[in-house]
LOVEX-495422 format. One record per residue (C-alpha): residue number from 1; x, y, z. Coordinates in nm, 3 decimals, decimal comma, m for minus. Each point is the difference from the previous one (the first is absolute). Layout:
BEGIN
NUM | X | Y | Z
...
END
This chain:
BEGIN
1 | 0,000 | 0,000 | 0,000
2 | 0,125 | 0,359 | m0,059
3 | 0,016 | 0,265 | 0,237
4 | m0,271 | 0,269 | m0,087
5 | 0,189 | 0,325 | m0,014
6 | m0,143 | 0,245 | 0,277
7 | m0,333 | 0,185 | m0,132
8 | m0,075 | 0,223 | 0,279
9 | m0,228 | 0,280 | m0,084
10 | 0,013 | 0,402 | 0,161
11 | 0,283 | 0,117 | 0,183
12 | 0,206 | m0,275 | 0,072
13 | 0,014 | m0,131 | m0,363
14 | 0,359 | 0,205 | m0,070
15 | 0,148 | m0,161 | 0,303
16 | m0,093 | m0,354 | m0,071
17 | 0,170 | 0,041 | m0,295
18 | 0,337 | 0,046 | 0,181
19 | m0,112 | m0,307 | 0,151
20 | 0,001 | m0,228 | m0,278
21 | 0,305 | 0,204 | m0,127
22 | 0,221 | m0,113 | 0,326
23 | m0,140 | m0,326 | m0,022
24 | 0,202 | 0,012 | m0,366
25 | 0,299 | 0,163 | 0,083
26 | 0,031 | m0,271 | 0,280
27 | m0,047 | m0,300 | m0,209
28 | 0,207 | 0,172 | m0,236
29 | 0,365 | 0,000 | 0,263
30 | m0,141 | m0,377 | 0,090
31 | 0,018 | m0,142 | m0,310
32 | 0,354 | 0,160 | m0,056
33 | 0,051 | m0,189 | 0,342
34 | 0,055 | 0,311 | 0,177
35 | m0,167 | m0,152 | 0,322
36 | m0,253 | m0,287 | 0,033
37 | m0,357 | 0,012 | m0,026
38 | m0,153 | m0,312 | m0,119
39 | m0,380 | 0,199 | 0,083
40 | 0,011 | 0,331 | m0,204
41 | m0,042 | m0,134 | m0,352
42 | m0,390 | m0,103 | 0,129
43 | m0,042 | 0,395 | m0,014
44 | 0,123 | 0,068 | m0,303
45 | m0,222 | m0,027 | m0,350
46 | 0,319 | 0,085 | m0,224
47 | 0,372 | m0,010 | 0,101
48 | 0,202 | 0,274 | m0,149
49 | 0,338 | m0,017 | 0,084
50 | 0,124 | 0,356 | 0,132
51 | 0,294 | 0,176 | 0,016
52 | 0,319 | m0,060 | 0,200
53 | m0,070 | 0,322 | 0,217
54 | m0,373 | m0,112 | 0,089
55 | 0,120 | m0,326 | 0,058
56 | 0,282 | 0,120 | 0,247
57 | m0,229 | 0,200 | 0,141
58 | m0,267 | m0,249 | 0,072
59 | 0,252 | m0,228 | 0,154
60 | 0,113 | 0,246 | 0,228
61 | m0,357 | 0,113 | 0,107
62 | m0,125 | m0,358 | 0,081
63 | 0,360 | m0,028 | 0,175
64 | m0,043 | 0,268 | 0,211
65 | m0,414 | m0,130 | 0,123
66 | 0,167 | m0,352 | 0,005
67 | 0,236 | 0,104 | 0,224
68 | m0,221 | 0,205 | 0,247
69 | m0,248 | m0,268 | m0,020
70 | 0,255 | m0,290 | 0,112
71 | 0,145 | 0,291 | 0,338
72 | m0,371 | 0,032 | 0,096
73 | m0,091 | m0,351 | 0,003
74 | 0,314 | m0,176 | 0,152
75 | m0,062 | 0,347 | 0,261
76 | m0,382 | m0,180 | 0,113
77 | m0,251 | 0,210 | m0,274
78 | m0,320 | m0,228 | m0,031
79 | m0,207 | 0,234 | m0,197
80 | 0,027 | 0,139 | m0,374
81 | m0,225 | 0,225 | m0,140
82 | 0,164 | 0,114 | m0,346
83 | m0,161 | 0,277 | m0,127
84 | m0,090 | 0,065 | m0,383
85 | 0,138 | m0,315 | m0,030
86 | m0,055 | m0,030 | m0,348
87 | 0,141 | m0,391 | m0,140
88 | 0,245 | 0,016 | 0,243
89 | 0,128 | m0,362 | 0,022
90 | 0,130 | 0,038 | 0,332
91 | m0,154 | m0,219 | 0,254
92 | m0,013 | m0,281 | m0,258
93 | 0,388 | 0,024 | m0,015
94 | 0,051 | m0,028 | 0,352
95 | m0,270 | m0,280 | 0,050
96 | 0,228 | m0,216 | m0,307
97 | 0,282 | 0,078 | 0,180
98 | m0,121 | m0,085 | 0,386
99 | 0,121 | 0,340 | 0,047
100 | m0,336 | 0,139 | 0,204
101 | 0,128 | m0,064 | 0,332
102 | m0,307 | 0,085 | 0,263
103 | m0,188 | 0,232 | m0,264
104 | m0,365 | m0,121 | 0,074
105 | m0,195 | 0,253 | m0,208
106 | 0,120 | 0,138 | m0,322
107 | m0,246 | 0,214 | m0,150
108 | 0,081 | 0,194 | m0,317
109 | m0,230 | 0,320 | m0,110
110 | m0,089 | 0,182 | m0,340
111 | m0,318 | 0,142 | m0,160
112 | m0,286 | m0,203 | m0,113
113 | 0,135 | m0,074 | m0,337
114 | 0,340 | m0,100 | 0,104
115 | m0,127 | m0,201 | 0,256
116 | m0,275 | m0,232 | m0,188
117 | 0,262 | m0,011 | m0,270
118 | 0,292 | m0,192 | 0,254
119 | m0,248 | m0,206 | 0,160
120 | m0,132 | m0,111 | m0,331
121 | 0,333 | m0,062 | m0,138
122 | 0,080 | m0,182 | 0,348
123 | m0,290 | m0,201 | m0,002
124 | 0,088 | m0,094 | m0,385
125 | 0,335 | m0,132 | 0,060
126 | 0,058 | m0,327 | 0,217
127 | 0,373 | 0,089 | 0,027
128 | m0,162 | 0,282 | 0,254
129 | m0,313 | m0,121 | 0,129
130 | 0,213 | m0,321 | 0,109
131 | 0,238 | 0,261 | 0,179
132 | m0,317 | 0,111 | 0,180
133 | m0,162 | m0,376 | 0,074
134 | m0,162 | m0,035 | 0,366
135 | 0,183 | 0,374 | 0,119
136 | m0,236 | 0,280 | 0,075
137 | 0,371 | 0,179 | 0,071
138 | m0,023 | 0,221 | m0,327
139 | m0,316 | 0,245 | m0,137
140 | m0,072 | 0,208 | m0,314
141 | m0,151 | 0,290 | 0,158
142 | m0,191 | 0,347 | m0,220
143 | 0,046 | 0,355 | 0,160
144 | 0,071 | 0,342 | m0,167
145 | 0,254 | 0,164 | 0,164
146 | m0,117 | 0,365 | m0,072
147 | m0,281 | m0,055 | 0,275
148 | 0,137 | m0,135 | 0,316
149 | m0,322 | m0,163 | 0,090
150 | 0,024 | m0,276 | m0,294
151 | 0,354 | m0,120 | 0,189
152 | m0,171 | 0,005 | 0,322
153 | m0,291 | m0,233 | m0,123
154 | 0,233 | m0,189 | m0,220
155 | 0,186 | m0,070 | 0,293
156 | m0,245 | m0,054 | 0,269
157 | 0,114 | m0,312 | 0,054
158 | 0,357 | 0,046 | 0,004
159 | 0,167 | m0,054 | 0,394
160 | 0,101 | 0,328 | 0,160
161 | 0,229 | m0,201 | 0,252
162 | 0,203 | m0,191 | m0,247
163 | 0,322 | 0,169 | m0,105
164 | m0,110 | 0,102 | m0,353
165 | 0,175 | 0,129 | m0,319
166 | m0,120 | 0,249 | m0,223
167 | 0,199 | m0,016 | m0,334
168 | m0,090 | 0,267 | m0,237
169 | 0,177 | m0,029 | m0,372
170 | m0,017 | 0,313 | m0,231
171 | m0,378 | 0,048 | 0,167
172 | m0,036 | 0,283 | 0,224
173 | 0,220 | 0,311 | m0,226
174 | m0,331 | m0,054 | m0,230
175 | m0,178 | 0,077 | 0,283
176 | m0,108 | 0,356 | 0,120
177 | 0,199 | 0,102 | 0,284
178 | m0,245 | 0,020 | 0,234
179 | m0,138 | m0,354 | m0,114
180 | 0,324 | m0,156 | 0,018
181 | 0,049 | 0,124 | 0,392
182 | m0,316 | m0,118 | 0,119
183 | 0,115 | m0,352 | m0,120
184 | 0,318 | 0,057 | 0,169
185 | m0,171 | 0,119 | 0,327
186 | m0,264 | m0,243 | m0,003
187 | 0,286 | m0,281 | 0,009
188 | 0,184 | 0,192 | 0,282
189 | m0,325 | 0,019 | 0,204
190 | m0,186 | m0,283 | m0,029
191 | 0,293 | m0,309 | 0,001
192 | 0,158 | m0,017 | 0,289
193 | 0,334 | m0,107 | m0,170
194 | 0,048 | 0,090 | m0,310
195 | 0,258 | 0,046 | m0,263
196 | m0,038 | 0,170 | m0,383
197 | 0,201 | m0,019 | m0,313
198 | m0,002 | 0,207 | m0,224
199 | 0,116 | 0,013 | m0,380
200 | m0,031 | 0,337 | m0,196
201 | 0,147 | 0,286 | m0,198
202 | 0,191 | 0,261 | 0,135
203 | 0,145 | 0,334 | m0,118
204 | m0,200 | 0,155 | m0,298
205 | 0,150 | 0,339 | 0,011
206 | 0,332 | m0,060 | m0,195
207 | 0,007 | m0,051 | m0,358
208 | m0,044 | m0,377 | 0,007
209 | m0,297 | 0,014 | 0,259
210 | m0,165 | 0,248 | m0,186
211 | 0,013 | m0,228 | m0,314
212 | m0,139 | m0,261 | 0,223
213 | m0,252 | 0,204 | 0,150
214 | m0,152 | 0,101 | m0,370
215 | 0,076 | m0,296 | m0,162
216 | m0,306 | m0,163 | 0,255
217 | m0,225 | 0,285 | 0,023
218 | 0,007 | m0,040 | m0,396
219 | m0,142 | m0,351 | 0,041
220 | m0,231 | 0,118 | 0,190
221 | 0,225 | m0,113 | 0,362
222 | 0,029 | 0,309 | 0,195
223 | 0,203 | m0,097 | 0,309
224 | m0,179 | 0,181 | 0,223
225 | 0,162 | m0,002 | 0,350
226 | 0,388 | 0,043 | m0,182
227 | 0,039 | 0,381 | 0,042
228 | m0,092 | m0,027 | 0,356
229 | 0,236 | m0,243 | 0,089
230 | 0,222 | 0,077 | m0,215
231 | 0,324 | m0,192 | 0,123
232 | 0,109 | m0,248 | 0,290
233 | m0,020 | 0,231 | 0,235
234 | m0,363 | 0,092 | m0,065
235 | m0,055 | m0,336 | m0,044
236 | 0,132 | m0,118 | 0,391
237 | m0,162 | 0,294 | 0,182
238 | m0,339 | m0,066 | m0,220
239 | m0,021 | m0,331 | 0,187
240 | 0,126 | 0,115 | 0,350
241 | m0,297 | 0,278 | m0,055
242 | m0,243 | m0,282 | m0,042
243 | 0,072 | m0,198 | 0,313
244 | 0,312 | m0,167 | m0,080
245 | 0,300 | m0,036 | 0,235
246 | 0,299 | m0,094 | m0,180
247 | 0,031 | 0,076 | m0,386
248 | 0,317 | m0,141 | m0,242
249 | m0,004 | 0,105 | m0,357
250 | 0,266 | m0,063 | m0,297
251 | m0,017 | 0,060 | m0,322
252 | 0,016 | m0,261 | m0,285
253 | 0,350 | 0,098 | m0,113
254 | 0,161 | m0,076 | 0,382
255 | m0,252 | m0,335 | 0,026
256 | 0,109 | m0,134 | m0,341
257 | 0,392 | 0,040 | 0,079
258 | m0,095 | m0,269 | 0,277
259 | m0,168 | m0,213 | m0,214
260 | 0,287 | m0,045 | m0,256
261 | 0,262 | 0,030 | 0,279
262 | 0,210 | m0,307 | m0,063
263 | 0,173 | m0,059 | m0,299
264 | m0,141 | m0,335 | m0,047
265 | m0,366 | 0,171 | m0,020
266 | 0,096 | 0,298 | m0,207
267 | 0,157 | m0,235 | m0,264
268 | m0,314 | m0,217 | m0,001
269 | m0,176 | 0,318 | m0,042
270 | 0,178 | 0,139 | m0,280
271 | 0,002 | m0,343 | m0,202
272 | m0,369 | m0,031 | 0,004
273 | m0,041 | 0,308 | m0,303
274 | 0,263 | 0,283 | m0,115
275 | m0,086 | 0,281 | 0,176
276 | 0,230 | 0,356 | m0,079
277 | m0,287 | 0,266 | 0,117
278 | 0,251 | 0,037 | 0,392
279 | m0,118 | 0,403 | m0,064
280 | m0,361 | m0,058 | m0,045
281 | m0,017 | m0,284 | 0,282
282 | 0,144 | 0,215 | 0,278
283 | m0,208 | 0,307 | m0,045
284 | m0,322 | m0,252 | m0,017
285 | 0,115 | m0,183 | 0,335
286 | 0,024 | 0,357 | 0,149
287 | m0,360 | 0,047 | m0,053
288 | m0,172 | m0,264 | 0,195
289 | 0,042 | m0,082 | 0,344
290 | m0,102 | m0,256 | 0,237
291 | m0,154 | 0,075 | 0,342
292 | m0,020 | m0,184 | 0,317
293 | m0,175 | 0,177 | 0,314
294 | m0,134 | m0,219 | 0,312
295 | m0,215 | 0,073 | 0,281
296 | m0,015 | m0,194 | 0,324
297 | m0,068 | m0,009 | 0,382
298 | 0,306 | 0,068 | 0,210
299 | 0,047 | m0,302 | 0,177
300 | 0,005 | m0,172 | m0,353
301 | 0,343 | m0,021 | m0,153
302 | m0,063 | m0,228 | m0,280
303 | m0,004 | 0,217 | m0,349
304 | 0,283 | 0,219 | m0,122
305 | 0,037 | 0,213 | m0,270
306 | 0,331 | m0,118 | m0,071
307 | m0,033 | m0,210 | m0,324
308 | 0,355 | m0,128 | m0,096
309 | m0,021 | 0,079 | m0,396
310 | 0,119 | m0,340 | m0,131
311 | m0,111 | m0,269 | m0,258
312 | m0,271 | m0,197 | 0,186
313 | 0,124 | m0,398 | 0,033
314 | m0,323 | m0,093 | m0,102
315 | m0,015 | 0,115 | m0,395
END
């Protein structure tokens, strides 16, 4: 069976297409063995194979949430609620691998149309239904994330006591700014240990951010919340506004260096495609960063912010 393309209708319709786009541009570095994904091709109607600097990039972006993922769980996080989740593969992944450690809830979160989409394609495919068999552990859930109320119902039945995760991917800049903290507030608030991660753009007042900046308002993409927080350090004091205690940020360019540290990984890396755009690569890694802020009581140690930016084991 193929997986239907997203058809949402109104005002999500433009975002769902940078859903199935990811979805692409991940199957895309997968196939060029980049990482390993055995679930991502279920979400894809027509593989196109990208180019080397989207395929980097990809790699180092599921890298990075890999990576935070793996410190949070081995750290005792039972809860994930990953919002505008998109076909994110990522708690099929780390079921394959046995990598969930005490998760017991998983819930990932996206509009209506994204949302009936993934559990259709789920529900198509025995390679993920199987994944699923006799495990109420994961849950496809719908909310909008422009009115706070939709996440609340959505996640009614989420645990408040559980030491939850809130990953958010490239989801919140296209939010309004004030939209976008009420998420981040709500989290703070209502979970009594919580830690977010969060993957965006950064810095659209230089030449290159500006190009970025109009190149998505063009399609039609206006990231909304970027020219409020503009750079890291908007970004860390937007979350310790919103309830947060501790907040780490990095950008993409720092995180990657980690990733292709060793020789041995760099040289894998660089046989898998040639790739002479160095110029090009570092400004783009310059303009995302990646977010973690936790919030919890005082006489509970058990989260830190301090990722160690390395290649997860697991991949």
């Amino acid at each position: 069976s193929v997986a239907p393309m997203t058809t949402p209708s109104q005002a999500n319709a433009k975002l769902a297409v940078t859903n199935d786009a990811a979805a692409e541009c991940k199957l895309s570095a997968v196939n060029l063995k980049y990482y390993q994904d055995p679930f991502v091709r279920f979400f894809v109607r027509n593989p196109v194979r990208k180019p080397p600097i989207m395929n980097r990039g990809h790699f180092c972006r599921v890298s990075a949430v890999d990576q935070a993922l793996q410190h949070f769980i081995e750290a005792g996080v039972k809860q994930v609620v990953n919002l505008g989740c998109g076909f994110d593969t990522g708690y099929f992944r780390l079921k394959n691998h046995g990598a969930l450690g005490g998760i017991r809830k998983w819930y990932d979160v996206d509009v209506a149309a994204v949302a009936e989409a993934k559990k259709h394609i789920i529900a198509s495919r025995p390679e993920l239904r199987s994944l699923l068999d006799g495990d109420d552990t994961y849950q496809v859930l719908t909310a909008d994330l422009t009115s706070l109320q939709t996440l609340e119902e959505a996640l009614r039945p989420a645990s408040r006591e559980l030491p939850t995760l809130f990953l958010s991917e490239v989801v919140l800049i296209y939010l309004p700014p004030d939209a976008g903290n009420a998420v981040i507030r709500w989290a703070a608030q209502e979970f009594q240990t919580v830690c977010f991660c969060t993957y965006e753009q950064i810095l659209p007042d230089d030449p290159f951010g500006k190009v970025m900046v109009a190149s998505l308002q063009k399609s039609g993409l206006p990231l909304q919340s970027i020219s409020t927080f503009p750079n890291m350090s908007a970004q860390k004091n937007r979350y310790l506004d919103c309830g947060f205690q501790e907040a780490r940020v990095a950008d993409m360019h720092t995180i990657s260096q980690h990733f292709m540290s060793t020789p041995a990984e760099r040289h894998r890396v660089a046989m898998l495609e040639i790739f002479d755009e160095f110029e090009e690569w570092d400004m783009i890694q310059r303009h995302y960063c990646f977010l973690v802020a936790i919030k919890q009581s005082a006489d509970l140690h058990m989260l830190s912010v301090d990722v160690k930016w390395s290649t997860p084991a697991s991949r």
